[in-house]
C-alpha positions as CSV (number, residue, x, y, z in Angstrom):
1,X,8.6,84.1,-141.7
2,X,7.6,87.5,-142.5
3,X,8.1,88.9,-139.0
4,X,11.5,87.3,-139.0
5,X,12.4,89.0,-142.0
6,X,11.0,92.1,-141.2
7,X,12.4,92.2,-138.1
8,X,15.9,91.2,-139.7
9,X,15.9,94.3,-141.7
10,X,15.0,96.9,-139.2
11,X,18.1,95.4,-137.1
12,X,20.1,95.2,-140.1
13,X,19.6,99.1,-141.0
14,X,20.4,99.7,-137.3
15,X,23.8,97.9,-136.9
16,X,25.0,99.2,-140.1
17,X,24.7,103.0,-138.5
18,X,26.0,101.9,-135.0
19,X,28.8,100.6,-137.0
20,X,29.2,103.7,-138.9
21,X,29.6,105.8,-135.2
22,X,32.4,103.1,-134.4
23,X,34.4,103.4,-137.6
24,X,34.1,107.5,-137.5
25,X,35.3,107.3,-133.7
26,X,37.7,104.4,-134.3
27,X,39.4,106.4,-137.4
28,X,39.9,109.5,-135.2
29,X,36.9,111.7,-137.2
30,X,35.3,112.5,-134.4
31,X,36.2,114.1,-131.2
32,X,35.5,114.2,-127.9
33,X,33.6,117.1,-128.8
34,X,31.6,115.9,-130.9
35,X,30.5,113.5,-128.7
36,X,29.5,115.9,-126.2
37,X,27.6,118.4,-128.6
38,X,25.7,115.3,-130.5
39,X,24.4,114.8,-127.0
40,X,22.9,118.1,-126.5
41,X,21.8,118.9,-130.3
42,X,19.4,115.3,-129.6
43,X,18.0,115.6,-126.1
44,X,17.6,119.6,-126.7
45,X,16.7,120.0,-130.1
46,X,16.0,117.2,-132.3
47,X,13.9,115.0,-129.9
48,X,11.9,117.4,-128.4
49,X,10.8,117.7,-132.5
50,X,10.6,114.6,-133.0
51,X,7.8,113.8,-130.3
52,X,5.8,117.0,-130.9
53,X,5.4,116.3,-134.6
54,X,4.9,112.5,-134.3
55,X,2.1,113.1,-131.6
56,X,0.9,115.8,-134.4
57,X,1.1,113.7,-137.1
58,X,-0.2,110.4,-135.4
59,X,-3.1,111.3,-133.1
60,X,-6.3,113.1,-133.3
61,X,-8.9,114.4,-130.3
62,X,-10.9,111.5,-131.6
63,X,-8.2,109.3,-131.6
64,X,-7.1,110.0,-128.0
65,X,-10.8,110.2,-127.2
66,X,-11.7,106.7,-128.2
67,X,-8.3,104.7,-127.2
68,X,-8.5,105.6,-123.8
69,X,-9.6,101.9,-122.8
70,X,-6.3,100.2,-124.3
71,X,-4.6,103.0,-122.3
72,X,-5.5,101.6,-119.2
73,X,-4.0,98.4,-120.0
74,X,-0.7,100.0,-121.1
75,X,-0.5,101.8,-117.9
76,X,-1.3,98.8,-115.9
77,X,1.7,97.3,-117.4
78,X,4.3,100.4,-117.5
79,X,3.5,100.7,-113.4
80,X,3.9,96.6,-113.2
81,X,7.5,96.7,-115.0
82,X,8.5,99.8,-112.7
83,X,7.8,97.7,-109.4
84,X,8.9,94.6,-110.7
85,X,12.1,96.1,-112.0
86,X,12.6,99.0,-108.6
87,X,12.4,95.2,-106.0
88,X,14.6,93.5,-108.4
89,X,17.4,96.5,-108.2
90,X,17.0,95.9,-104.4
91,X,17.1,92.1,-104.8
92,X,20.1,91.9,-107.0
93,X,22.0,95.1,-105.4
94,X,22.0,96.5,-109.2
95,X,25.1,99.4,-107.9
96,X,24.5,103.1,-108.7
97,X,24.8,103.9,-112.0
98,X,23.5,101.1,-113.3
99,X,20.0,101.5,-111.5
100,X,18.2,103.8,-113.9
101,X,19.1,101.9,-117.2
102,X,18.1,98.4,-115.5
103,X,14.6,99.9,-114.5
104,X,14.4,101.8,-118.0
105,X,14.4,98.4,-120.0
106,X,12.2,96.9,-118.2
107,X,9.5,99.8,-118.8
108,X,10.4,101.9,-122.0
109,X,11.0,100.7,-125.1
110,X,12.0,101.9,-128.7
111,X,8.8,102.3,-130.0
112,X,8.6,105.1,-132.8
113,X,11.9,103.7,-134.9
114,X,11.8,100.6,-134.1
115,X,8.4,99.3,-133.2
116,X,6.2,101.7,-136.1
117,X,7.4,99.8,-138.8
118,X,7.4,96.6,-137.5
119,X,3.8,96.9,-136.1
120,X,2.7,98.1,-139.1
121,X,4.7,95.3,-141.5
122,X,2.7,92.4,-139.1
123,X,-0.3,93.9,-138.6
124,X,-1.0,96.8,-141.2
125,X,-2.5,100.1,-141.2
126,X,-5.3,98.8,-139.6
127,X,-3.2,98.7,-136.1
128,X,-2.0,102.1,-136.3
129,X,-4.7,103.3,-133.7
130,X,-3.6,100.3,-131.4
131,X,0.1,101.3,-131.5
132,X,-1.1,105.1,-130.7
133,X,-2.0,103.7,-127.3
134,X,1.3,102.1,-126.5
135,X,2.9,105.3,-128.3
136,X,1.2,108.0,-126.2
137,X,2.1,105.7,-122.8
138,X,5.8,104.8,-123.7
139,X,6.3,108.5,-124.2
140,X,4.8,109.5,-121.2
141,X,6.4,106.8,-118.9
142,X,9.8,107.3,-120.5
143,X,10.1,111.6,-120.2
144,X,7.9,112.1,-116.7
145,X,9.0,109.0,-115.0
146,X,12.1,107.2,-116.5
147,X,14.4,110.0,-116.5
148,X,14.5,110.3,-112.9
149,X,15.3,107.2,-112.5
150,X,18.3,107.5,-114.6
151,X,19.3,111.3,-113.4
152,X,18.4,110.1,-109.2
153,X,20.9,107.2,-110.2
154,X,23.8,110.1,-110.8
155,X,27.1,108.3,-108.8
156,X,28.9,111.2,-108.8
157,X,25.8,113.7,-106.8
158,X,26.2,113.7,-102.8
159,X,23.7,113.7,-100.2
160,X,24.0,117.2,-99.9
161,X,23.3,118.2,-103.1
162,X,20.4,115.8,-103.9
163,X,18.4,117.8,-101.5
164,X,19.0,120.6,-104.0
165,X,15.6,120.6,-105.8
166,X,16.5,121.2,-110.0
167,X,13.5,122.4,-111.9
168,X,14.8,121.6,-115.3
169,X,15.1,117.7,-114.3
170,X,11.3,118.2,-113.2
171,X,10.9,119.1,-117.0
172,X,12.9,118.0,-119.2
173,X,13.1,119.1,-123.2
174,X,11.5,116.4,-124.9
175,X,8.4,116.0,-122.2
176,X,7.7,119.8,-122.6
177,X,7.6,118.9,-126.4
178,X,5.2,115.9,-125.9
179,X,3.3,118.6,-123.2
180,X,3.1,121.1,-126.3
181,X,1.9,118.8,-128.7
182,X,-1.1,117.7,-126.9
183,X,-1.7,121.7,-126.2
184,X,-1.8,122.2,-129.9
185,X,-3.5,118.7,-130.3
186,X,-6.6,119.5,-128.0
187,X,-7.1,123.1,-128.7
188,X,-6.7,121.9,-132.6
189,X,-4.0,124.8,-132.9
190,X,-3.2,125.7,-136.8
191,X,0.4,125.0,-137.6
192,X,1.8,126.2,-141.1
193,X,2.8,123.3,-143.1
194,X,6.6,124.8,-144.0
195,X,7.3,124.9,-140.0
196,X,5.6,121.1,-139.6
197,X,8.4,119.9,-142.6
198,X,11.4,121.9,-140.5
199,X,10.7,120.2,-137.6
200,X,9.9,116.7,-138.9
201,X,13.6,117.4,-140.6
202,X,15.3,119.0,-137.1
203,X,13.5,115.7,-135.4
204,X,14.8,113.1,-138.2
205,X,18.2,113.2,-137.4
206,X,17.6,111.6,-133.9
207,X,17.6,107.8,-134.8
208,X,21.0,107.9,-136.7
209,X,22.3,110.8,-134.5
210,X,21.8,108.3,-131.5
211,X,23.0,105.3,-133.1
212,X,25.9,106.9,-134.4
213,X,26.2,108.0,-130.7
214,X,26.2,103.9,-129.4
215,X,28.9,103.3,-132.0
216,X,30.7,106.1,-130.8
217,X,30.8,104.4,-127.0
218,X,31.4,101.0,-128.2
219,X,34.7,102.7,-129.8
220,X,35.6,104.1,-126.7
221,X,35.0,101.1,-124.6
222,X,35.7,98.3,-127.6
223,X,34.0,95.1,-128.9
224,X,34.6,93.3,-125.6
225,X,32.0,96.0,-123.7
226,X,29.7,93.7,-125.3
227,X,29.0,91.2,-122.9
228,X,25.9,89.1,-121.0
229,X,26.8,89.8,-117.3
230,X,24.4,89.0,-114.6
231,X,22.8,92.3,-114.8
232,X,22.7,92.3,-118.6
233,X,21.1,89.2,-119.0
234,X,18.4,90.6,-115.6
235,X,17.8,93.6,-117.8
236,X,17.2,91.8,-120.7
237,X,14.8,89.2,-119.1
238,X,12.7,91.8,-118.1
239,X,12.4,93.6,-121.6
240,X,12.1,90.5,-123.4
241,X,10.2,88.6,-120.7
242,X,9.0,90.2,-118.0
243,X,7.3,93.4,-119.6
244,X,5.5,91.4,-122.6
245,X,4.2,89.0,-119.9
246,X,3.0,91.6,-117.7
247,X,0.6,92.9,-120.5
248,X,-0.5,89.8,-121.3
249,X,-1.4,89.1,-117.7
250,X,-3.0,92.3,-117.4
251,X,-5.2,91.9,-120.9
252,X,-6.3,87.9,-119.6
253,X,-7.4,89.8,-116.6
254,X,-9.2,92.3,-118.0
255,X,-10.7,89.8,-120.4
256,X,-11.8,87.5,-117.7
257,X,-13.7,90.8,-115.8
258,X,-15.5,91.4,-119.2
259,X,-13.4,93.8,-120.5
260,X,-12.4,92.5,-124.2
261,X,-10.5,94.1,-126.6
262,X,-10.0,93.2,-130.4
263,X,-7.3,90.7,-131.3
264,X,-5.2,93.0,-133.2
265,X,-5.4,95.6,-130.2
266,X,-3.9,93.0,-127.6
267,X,-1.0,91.5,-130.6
268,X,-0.2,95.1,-131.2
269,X,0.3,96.2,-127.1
270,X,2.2,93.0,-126.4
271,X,4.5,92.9,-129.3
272,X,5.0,97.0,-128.3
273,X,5.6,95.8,-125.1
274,X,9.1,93.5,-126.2
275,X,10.7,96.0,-128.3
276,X,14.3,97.2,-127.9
277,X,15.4,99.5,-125.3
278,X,15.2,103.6,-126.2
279,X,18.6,104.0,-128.4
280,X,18.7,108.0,-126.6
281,X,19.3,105.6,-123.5
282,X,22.8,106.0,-123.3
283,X,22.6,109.5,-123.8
284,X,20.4,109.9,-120.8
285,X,22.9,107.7,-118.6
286,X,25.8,110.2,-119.7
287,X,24.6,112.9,-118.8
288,X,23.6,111.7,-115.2
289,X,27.2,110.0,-115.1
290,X,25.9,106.8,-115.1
291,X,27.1,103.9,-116.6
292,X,27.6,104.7,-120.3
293,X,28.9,101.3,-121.4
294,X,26.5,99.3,-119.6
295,X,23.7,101.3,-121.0
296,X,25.2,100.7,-124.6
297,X,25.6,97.1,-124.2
298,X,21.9,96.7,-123.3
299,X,20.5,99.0,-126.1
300,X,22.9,97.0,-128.7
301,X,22.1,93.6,-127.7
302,X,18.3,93.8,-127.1
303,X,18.1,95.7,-130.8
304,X,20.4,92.1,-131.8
305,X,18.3,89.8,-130.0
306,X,14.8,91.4,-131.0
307,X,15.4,89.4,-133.9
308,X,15.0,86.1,-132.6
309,X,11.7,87.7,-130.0
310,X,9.4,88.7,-132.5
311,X,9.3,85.4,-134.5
312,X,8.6,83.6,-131.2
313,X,5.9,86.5,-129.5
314,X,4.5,86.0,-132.4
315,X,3.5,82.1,-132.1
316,X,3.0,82.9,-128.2
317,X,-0.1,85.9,-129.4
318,X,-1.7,83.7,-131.6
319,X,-2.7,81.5,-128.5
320,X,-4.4,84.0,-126.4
């Protein structure tokens, strides 16, 4: 009952912000150029913030150090949703545009603002270290490997120009924050406390910027975007299913090789692994011309439906 409810609330706090976005937009308070600059200020500013002081704030070279076991399990099961979700994109003829969002839920999840507090709510302080392992992967996978997906899925880019060769997509602003972090992580790298408050500040206004964002889109395309199509419900499956089932294949494998982890370590990766999709998501599909709409009808209904997962990943954890 407690993960329902917990689960309820952090769902609850999110809709009431989407909804927010969608009566600003719908009331004519914010412009279409708005919605461009909120774009840039998050994936240039206010995220790249956001993951340098989180990895800052939530990991030490001891930490990284002594986790690096549960990290081979994570990345087992990042690499095992990117192959299972690439053949089903081929299997399905997923079009362009739609490519890079399907593969991104089946790997990357909202982990940070939506995942911290409900790990810690089920499984207390004591499984902060655990999440760290998911953290440090999901943030990895998502910035040097899921946003080429999304920016290779561009419909708009010709053959001639993809062999262009764009060094900026090679890095972009919030992996060369999470690439500065670990610098000043591992070289232990004094930072004064009054720039470590501005940043936490500058990187705070990326969950409501984004979701404010999503209610922006659903103005623009209306309540009926909201829909369960056959790629929806595909994308879905493999967020809700697919990627939570991968790491528990991957943890009874280990476990039947000898390689055992704690209890709370393995309920910790697997509930990680079913969380919502990334909120910047639709963000990321905009600015590769993708398909915005799509993008925001899979991060609003997998943050809907998380509700009703965590209650029953629960019940399934408590078997293995």
């Amino acid at each position: 009952m407690e993960a329902f409810v917990t689960s309820l609330e952090s769902v609850a706090e999110i809709v009431i912000v989407i909804a927010l976005g969608y009566w600003l937009r719908n009331s004519g308070r914010l412009s279409d150029e708005f919605k461009g600059n909120i774009s840039f200020l998050i994936m240039n500013i206010a995220l790249p913030a956001s993951i340098f002081v989180s990895v800052l704030k939530y990991l030490t070279r001891d930490k990284l150090a002594s986790l690096s076991g549960g990290l081979v399990f994570a990345f087992a099961s990042f690499a095992g949703s990117y192959i299972v979700a690439w053949l089903l994109t081929k299997i399905l003829r997923i079009r362009p545009g739609r490519r890079g969002t399907f593969i991104n839920m089946f790997a990357n999840a909202n982990t940070i603002f939506i995942g911290l507090p409900l790990n810690m709510a089920l499984f207390g302080t004591k499984s902060l270290p655990y999440f760290l392992v998911y953290y440090v992967m999901n943030t990895i996978s998502t910035w040097a490997i899921g946003v080429f997906f999304i920016s290779n899925d561009d419909p708009t880019v010709t053959k001639d120009t993809k062999k262009e060769f764009n060094w900026r997509k090679l890095l972009p602003a919030p992996l060369v924050g999470f690439l500065v972090s670990l610098v000043f992580l591992l070289l232990a790298i004094p930072i004064p406390e009054w720039i470590t408050k501005t940043l936490d500040m500058v990187g705070g206004i990326v969950t409501p910027m984004s979701l404010i964002y999503i209610g922006i889109i659903l103005a623009d395309a209306g309540l009926k975007s909201i829909r369960f199509d056959r790629d929806t419900i595909w994308a879905l499956l493999g967020r809700f299913v697919f990627a939570p089932a991968l790491m528990i294949c991957f943890i009874m494998l280990g476990a039947s090789m000898g390689t055992t982890m704690p209890s709370l370590e393995s309920n910790t990766l697997i509930i990680q692994a079913a969380a919502p999709g990334l909120a910047v998501l639709p963000i990321l599909v905009g600015q590769s011309h993708g398909d915005v709409e799509y993008a925001t009808n899979l991060v609003t209904t997998s943050t809907v439906l998380f509700v009703v997962v965590v209650p029953i990943l629960m019940q399934i954890v408590n078997y293995i």
